[in-house]
MDAnalysis code that builds the backbone (N, CA, C; Angstrom):
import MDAnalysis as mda
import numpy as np

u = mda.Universe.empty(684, n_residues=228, atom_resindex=np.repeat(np.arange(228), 3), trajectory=True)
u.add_TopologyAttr("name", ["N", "CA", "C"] * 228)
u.add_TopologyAttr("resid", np.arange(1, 229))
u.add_TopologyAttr("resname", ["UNK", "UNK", "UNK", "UNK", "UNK", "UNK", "UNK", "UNK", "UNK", "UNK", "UNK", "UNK", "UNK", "UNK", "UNK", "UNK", "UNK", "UNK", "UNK", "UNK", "UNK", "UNK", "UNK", "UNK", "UNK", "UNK", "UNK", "UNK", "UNK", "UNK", "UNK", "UNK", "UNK", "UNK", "UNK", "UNK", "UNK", "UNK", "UNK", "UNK", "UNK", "UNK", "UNK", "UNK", "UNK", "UNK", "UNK", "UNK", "UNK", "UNK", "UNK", "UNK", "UNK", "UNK", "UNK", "UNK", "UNK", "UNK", "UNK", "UNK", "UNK", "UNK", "UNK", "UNK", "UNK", "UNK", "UNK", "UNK", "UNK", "UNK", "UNK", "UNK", "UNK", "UNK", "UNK", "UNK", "UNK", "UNK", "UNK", "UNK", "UNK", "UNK", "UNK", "UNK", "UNK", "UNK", "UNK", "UNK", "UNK", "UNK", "UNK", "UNK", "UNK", "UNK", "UNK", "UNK", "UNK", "UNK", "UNK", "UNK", "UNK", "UNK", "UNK", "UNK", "UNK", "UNK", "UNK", "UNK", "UNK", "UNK", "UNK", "UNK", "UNK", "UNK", "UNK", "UNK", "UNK", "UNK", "UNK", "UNK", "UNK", "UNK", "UNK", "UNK", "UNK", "UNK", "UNK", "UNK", "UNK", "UNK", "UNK", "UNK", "UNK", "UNK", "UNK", "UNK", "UNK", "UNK", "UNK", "UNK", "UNK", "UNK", "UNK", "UNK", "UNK", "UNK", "UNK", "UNK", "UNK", "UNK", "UNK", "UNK", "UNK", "UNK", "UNK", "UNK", "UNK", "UNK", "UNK", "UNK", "UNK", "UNK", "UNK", "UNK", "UNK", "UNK", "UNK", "UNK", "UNK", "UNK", "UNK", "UNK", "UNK", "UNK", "UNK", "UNK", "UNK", "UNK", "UNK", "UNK", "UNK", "UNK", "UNK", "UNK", "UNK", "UNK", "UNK", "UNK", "UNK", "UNK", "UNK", "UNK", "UNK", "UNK", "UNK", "UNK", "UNK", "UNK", "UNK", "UNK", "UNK", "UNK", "UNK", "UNK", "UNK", "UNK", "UNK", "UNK", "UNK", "UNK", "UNK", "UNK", "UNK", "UNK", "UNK", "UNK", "UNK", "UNK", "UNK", "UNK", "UNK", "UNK", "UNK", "UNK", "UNK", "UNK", "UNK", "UNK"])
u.atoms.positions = np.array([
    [82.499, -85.358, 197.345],
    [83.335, -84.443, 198.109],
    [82.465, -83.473, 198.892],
    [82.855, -82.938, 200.607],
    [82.051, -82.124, 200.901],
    [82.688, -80.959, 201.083],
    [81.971, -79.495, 201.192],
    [82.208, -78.797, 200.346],
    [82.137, -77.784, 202.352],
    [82.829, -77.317, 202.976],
    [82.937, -77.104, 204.536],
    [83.618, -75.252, 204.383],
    [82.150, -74.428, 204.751],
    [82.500, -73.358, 205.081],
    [82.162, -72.956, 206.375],
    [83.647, -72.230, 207.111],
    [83.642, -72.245, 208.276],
    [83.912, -70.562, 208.808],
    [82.778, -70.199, 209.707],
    [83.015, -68.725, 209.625],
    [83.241, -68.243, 211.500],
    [82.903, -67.329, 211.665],
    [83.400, -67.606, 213.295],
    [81.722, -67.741, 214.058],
    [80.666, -67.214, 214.043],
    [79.455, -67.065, 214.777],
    [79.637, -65.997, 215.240],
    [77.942, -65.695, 215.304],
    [77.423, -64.355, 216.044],
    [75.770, -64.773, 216.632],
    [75.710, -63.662, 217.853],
    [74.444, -64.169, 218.444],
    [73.296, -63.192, 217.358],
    [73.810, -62.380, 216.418],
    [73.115, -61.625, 215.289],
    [72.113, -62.616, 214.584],
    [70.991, -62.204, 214.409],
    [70.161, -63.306, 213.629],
    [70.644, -62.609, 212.330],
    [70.549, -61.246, 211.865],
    [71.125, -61.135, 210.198],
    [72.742, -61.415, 210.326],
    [73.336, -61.504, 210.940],
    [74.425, -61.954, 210.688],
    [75.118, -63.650, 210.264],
    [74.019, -64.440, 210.855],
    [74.115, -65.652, 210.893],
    [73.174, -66.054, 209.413],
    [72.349, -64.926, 208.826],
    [71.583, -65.063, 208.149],
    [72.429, -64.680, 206.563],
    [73.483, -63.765, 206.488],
    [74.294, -63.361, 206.002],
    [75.575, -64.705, 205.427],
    [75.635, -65.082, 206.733],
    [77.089, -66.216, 206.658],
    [76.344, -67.396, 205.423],
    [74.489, -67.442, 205.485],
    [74.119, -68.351, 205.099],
    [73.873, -68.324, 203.866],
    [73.702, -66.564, 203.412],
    [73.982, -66.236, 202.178],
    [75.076, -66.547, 201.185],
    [76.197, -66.264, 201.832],
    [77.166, -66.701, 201.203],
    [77.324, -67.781, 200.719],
    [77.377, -69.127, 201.976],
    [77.301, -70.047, 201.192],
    [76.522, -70.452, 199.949],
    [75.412, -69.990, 199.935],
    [74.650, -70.257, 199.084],
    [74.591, -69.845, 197.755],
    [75.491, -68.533, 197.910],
    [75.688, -67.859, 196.281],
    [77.139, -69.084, 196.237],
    [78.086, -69.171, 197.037],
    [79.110, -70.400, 196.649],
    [78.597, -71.896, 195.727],
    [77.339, -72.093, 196.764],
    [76.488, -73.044, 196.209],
    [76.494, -73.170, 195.127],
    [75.587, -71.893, 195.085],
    [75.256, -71.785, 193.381],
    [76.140, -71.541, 192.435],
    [77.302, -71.179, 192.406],
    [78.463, -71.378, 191.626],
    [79.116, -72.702, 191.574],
    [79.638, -73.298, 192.507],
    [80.113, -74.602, 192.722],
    [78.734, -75.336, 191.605],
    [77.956, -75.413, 192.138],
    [76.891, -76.259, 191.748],
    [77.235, -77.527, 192.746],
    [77.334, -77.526, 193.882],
    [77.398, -78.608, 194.877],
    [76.819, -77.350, 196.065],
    [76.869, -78.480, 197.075],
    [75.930, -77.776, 198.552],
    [77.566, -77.568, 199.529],
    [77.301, -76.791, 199.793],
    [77.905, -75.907, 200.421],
    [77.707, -76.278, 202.147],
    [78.506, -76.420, 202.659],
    [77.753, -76.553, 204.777],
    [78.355, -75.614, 205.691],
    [77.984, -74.939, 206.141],
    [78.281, -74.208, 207.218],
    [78.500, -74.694, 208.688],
    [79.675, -74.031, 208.850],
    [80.203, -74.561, 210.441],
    [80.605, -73.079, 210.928],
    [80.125, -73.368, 212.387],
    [81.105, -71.795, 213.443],
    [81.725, -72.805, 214.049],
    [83.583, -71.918, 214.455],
    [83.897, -71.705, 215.503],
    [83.528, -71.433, 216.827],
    [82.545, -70.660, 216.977],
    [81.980, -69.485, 218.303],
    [80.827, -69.344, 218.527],
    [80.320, -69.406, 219.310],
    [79.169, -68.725, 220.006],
    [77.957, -69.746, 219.562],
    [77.921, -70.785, 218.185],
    [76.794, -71.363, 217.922],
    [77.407, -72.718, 217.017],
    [76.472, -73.428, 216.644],
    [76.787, -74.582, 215.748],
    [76.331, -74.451, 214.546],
    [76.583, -75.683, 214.154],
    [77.320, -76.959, 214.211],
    [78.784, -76.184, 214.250],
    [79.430, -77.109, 215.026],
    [81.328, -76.997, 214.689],
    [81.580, -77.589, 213.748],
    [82.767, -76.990, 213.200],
    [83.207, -77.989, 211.905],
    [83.955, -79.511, 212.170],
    [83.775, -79.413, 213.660],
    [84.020, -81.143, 213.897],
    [83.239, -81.948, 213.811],
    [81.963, -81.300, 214.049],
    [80.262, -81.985, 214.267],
    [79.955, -82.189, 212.656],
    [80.416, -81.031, 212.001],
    [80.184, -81.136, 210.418],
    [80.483, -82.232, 209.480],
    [82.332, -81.973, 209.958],
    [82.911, -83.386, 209.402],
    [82.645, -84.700, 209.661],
    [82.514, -84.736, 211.112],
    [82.214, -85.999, 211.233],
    [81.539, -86.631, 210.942],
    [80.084, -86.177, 209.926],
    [78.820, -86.476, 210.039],
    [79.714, -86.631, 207.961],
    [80.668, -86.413, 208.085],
    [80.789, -86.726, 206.445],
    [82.300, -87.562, 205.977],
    [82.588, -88.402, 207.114],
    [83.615, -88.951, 207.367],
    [83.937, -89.633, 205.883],
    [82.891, -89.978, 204.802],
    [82.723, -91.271, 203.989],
    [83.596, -90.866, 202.819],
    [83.580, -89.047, 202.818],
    [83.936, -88.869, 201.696],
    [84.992, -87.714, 201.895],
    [85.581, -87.437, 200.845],
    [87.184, -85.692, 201.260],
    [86.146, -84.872, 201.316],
    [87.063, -84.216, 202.060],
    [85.959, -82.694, 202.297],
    [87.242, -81.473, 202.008],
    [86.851, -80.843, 201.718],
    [86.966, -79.286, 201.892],
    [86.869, -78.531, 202.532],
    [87.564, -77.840, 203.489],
    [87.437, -76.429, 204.517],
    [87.775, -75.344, 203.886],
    [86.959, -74.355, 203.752],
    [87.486, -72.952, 203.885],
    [87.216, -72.059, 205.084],
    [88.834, -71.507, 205.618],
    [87.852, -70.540, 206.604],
    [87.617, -69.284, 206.342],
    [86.066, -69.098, 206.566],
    [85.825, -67.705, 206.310],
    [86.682, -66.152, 207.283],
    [87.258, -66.359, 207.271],
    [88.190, -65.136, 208.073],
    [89.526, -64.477, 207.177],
    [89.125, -62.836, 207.424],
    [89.859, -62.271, 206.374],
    [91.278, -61.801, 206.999],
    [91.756, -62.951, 207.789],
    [93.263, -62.725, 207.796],
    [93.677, -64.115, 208.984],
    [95.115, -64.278, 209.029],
    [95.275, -65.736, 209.470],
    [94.760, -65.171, 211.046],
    [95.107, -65.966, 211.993],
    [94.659, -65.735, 213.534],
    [94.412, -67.030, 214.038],
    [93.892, -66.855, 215.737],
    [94.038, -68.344, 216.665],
    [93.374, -69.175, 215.810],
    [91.917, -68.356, 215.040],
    [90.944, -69.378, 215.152],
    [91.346, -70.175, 213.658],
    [91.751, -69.981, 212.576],
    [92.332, -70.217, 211.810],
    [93.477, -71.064, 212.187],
    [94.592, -71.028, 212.700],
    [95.847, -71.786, 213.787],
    [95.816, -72.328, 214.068],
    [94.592, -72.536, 215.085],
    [94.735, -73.283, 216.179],
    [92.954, -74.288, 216.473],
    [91.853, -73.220, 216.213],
    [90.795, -73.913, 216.291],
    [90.597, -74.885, 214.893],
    [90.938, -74.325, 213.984],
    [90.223, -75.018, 213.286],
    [90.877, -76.486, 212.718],
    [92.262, -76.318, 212.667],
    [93.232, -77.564, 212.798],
    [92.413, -78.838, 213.913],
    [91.888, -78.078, 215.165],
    [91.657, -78.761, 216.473],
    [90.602, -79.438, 216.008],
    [89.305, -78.705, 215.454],
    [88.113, -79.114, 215.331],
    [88.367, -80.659, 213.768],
    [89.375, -80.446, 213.274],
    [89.246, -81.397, 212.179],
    [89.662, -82.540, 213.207],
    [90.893, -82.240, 213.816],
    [91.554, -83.491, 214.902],
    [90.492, -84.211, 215.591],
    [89.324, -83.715, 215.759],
    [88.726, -84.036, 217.141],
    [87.710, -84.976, 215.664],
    [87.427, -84.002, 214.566],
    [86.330, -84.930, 213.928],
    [86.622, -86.387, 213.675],
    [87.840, -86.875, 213.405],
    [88.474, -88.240, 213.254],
    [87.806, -88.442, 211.607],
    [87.597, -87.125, 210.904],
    [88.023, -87.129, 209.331],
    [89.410, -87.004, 209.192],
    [89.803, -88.290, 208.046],
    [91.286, -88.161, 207.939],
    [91.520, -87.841, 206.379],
    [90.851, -87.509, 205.619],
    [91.124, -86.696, 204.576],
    [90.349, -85.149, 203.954],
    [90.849, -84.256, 205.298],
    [90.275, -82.931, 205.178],
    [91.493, -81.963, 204.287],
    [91.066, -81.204, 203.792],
    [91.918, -80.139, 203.131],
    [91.099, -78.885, 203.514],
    [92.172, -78.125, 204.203],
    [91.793, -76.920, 204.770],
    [92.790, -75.398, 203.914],
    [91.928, -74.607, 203.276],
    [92.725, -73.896, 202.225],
    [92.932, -72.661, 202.993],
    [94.013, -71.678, 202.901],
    [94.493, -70.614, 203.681],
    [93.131, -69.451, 203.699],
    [93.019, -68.733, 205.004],
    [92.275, -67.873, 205.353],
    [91.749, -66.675, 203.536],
    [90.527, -66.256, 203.669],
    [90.496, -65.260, 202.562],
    [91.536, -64.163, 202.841],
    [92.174, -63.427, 203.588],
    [92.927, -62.581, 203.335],
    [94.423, -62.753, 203.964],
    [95.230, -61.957, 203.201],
    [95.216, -60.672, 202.134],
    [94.736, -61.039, 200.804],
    [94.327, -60.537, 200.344],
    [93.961, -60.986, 199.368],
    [93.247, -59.775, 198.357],
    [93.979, -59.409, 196.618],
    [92.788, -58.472, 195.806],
    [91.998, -58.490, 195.524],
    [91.064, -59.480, 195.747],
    [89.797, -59.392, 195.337],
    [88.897, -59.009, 196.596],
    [89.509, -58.975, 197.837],
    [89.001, -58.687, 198.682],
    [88.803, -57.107, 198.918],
    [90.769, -56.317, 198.249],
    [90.225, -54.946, 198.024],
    [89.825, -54.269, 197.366],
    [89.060, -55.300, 196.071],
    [88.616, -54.031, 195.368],
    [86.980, -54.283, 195.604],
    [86.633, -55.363, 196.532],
    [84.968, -55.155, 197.466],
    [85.334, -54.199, 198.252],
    [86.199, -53.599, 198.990],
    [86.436, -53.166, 199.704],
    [86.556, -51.401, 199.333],
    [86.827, -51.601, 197.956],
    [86.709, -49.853, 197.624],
    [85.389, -49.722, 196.707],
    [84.786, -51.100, 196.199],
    [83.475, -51.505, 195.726],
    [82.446, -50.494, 196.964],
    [82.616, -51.263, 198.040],
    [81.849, -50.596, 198.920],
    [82.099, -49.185, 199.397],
    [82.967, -49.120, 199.636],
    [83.459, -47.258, 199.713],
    [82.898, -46.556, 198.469],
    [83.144, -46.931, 197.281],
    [82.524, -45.807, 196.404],
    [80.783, -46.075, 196.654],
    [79.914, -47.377, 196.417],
    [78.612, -47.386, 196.940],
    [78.406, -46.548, 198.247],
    [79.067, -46.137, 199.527],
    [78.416, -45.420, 200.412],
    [78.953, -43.325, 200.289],
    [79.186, -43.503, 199.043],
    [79.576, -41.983, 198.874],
    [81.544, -41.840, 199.191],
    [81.863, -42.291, 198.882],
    [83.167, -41.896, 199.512],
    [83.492, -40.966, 198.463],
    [84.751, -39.973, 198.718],
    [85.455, -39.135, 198.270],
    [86.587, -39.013, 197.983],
    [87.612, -38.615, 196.768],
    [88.501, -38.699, 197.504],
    [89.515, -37.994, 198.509],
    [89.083, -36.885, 198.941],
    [89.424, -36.083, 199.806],
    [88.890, -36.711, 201.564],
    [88.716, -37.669, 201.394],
    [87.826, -38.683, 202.628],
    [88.903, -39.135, 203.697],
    [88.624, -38.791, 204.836],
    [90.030, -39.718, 205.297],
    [89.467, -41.650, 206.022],
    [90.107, -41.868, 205.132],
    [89.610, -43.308, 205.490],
    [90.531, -44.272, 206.333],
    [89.293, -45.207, 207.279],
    [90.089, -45.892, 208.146],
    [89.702, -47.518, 208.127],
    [90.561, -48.426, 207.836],
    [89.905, -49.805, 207.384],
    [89.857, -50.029, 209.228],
    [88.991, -50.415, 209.308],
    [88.389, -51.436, 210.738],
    [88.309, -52.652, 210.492],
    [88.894, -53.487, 211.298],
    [89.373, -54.726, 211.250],
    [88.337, -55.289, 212.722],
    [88.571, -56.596, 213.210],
    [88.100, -57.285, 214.291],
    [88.785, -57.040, 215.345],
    [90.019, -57.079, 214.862],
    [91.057, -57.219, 215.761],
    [91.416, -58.467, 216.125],
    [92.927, -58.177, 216.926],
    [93.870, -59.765, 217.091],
    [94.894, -59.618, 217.461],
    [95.790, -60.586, 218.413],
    [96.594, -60.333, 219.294],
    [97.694, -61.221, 218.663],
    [97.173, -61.826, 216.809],
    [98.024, -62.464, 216.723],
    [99.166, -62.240, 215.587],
    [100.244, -62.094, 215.742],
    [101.635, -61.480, 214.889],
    [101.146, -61.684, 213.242],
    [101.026, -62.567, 212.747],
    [100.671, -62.971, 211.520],
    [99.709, -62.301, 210.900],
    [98.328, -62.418, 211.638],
    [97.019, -61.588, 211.124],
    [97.471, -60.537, 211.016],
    [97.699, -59.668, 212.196],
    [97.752, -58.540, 212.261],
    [98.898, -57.888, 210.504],
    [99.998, -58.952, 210.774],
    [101.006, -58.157, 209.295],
    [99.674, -58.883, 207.976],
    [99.140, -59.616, 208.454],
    [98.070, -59.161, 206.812],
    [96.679, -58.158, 207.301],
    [96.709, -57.948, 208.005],
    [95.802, -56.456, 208.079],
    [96.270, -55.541, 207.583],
    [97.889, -55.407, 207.880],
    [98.564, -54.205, 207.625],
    [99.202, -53.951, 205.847],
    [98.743, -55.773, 205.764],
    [99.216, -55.546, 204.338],
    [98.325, -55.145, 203.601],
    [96.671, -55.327, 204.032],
    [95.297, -55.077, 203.287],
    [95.157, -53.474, 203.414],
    [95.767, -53.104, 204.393],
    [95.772, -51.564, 204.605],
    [96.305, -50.704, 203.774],
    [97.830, -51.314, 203.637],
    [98.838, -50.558, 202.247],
    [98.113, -50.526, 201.189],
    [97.772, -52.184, 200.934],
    [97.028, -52.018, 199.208],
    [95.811, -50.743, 199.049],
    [95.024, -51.215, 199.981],
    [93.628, -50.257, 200.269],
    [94.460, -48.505, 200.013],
    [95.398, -48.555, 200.392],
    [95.575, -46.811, 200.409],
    [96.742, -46.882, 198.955],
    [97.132, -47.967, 198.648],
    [98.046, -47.620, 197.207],
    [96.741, -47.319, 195.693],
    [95.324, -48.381, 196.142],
    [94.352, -48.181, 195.478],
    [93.500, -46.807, 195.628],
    [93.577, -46.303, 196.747],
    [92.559, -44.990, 196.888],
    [93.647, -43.973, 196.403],
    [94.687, -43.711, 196.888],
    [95.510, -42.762, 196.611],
    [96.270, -42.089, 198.053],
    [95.280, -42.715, 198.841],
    [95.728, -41.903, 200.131],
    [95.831, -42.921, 201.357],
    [96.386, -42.098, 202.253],
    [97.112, -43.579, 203.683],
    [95.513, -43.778, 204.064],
    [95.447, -45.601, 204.374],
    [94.311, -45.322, 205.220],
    [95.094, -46.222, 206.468],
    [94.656, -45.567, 207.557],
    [94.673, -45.896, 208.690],
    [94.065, -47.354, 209.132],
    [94.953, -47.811, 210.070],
    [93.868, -49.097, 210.389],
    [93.765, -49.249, 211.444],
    [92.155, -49.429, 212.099],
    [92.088, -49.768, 213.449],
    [91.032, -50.760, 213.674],
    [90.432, -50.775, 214.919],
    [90.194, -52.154, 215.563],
    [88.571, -52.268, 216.562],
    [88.340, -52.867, 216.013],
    [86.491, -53.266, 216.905],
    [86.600, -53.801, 218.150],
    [87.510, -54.400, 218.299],
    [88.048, -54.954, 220.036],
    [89.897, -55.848, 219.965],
    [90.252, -55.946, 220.824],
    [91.291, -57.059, 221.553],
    [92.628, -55.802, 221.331],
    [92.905, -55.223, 220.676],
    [94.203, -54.018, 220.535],
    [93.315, -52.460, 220.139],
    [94.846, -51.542, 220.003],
    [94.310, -50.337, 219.722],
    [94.830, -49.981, 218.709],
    [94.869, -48.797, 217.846],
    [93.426, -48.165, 218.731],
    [91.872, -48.574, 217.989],
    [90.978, -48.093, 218.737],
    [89.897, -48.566, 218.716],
    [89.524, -47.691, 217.616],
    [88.710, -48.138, 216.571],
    [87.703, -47.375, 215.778],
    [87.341, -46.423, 216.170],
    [86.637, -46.138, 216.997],
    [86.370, -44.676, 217.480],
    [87.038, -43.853, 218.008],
    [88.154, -44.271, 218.667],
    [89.605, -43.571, 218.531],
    [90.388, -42.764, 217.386],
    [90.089, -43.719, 216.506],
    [90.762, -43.740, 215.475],
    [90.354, -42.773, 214.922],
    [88.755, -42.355, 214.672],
    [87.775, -41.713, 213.794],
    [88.444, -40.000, 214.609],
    [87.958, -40.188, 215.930],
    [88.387, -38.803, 216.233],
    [89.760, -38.014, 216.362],
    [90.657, -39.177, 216.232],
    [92.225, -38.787, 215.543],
    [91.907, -38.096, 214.538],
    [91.464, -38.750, 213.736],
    [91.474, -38.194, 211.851],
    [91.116, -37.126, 212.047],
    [89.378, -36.745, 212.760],
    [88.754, -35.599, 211.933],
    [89.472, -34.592, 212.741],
    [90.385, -34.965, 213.916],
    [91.021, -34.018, 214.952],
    [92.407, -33.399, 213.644],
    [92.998, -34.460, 213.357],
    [93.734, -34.154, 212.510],
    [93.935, -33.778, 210.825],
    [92.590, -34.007, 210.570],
    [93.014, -33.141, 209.209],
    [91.207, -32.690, 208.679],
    [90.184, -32.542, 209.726],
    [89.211, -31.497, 209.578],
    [88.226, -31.963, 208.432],
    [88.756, -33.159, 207.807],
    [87.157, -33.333, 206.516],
    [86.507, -34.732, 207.352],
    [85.541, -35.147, 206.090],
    [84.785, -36.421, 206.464],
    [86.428, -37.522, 206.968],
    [85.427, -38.128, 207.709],
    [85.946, -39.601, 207.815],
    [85.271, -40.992, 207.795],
    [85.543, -41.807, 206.721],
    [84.926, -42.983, 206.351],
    [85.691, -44.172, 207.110],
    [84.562, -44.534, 207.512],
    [85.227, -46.244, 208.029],
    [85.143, -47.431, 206.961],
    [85.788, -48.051, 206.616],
    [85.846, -49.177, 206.053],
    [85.416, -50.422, 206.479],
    [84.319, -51.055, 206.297],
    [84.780, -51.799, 207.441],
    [85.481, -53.009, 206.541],
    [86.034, -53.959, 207.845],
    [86.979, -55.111, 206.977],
    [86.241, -56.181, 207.748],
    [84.655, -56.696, 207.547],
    [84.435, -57.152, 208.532],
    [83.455, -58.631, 207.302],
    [83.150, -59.907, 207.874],
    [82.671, -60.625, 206.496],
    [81.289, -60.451, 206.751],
    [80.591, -60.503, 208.137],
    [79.061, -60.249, 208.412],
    [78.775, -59.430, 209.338],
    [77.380, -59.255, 209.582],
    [76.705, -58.004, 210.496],
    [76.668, -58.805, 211.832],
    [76.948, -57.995, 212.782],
    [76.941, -58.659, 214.092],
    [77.782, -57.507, 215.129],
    [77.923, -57.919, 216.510],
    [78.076, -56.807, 217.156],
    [79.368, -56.279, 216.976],
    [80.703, -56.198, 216.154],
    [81.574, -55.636, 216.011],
    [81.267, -54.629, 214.817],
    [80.369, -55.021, 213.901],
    [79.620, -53.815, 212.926],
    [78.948, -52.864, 214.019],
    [78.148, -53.574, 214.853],
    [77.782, -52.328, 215.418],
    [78.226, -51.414, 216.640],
    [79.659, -51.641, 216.587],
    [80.737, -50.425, 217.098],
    [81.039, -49.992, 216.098],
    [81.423, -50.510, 214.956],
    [81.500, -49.579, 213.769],
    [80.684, -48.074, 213.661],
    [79.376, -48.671, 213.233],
    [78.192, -47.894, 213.197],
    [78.048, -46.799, 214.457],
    [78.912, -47.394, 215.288],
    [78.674, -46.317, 216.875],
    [79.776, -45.093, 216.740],
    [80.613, -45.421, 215.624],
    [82.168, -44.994, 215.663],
    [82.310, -43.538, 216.092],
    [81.341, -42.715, 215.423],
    [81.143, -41.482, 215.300],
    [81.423, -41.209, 213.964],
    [82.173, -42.212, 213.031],
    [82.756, -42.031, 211.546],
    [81.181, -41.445, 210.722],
    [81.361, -40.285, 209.758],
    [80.604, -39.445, 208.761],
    [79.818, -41.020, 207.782],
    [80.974, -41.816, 207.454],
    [80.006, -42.832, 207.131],
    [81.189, -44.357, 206.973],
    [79.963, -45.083, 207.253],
    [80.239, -46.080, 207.704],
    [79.735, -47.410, 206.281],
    [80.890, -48.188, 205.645],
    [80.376, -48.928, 204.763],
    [79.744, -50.446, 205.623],
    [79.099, -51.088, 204.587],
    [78.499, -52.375, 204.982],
    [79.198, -53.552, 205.246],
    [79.730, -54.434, 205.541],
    [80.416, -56.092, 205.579],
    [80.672, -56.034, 204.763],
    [81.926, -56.925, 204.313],
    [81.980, -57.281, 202.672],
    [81.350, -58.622, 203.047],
    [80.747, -59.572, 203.351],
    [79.044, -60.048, 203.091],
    [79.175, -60.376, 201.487],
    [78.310, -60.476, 200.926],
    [77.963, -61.015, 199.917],
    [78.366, -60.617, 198.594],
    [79.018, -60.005, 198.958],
    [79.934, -58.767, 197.706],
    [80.322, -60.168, 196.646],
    [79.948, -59.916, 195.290],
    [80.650, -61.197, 194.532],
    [82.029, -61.165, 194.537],
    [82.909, -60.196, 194.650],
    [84.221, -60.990, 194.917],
    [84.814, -61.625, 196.206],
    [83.733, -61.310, 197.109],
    [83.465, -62.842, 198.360],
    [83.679, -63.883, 197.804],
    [82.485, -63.888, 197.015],
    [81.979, -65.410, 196.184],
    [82.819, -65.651, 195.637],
    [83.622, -65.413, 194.591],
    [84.588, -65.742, 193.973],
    [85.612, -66.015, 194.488],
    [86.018, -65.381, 195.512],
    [87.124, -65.731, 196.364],
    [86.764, -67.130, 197.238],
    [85.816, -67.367, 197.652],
    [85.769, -68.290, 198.145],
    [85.990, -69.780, 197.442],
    [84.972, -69.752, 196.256],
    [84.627, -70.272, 195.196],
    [86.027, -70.766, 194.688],
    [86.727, -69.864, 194.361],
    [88.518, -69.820, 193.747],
    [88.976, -71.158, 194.627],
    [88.750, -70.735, 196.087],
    [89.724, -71.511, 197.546],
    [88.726, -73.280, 197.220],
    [87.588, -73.337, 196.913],
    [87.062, -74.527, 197.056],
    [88.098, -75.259, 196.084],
    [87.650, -74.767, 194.597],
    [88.356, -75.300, 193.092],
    [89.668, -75.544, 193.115],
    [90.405, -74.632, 193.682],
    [92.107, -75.240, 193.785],
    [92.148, -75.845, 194.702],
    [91.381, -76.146, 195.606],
    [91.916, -77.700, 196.977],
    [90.889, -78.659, 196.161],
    [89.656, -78.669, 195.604],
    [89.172, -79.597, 195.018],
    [90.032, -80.365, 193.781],
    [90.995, -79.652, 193.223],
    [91.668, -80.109, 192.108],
    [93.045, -80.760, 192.916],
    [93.243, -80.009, 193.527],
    [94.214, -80.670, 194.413],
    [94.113, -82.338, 194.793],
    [92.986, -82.167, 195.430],
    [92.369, -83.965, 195.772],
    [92.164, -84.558, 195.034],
    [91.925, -84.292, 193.895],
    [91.597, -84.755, 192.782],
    [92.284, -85.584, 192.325],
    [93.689, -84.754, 192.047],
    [95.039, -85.342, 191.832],
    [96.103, -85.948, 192.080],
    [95.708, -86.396, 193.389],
    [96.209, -87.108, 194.303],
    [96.562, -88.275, 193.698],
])
């Protein structure tokens, strides 16, 4: 069985260096090899991937923390085009809890408070679905801290992260932490980092409940095929 993680690309060398991490702590849990495919900006595609593993089922996960085009629409496309006819492609990592408690994992590692006004930063997306699980990762995120966090956006809608940041401290005068909701380093982290936000957390990247989450998505479509 091959084992197909698919994330979007960045022209970031640590970011691409990051995506490769992951797989590899997956790796090492699975105890099978793990392959990496982008959507964007670089290769292999996960059509180029599959195809090159036509012999045997494979496995897709896409690395993206909420549904959207590329999830929809690319990655359905890229299996079509591989002319693998027994792919299993398991739903996007988010919404998802294990995603928020990396997510307040990392907020308490960069100092957060709870008097902090926090704002989860997302990628952004123009698409109905993602967007209501952003908004659902947002509720949890502020039913877990105690307080609303706001959610805004690195590009494609508003408002923008740095919008967002100078709302807050305009409106209620303490720190403001960005969250980010982002899986690797690459240039939408670094509008983050530009935000003006007091502080700014890291990718959730390699965070083990990445791994596990991912890890989780391989094992229940692997058992799935299994049972066929």
């Amino acid at each position: 069985m091959s084992y197909v993680l698919v994330a979007h690309g960045t022209r970031k060398q640590r970011g691409v260096a990051l995506v490769a991490d992951i797989a590899a702590a997956v790796s090492g849990t699975l105890e099978q090899p793990v392959h990496v495919a982008f959507v964007d900006v670089l290769g292999p595609t996960p059509a180029e991937v599959l195809a090159a593993r036509r012999n045997e089922p494979a496995v897709l996960v896409p690395a993206f923390l909420a549904r959207g085009y590329h999830v929809g629409v690319d990655i359905p496309g890229h299996v079509a085009a591989s002319g693998h006819d027994d792919v299993t492609v398991t739903p996007a990592l988010g919404p998802d809890p294990q995603l928020v408690r990396a997510l307040v994992d990392r907020l308490v590692g960069a100092g957060w408070q709870p008097d902090d006004s926090v704002i989860l930063a997302a990628a952004g997306t123009s698409d109905k679905a993602a967007m209501r699980d952003l908004h659902t990762t947002a509720a949890w995120l502020s039913a877990t801290l105690g307080s609303r966090v706001e959610l805004a956006f690195a590009a494609t809608v508003e408002p923008s992260v740095a919008d967002a940041v100078a709302a807050a401290r305009e409106r209620h005068g303490r720190r403001v932490v960005v969250a980010s909701y982002l899986l690797s380093d690459g240039l939408f982290q670094d509008r983050l980092r530009a935000s003006g936000a007091d502080v700014v957390t890291d990718p959730l990247g390699t965070h083990p409940g990445v791994t596990r989450l991912i890890v989780s998505r391989f094992a229940r479509a692997r058992s799935g095929v299994r049972s066929r």
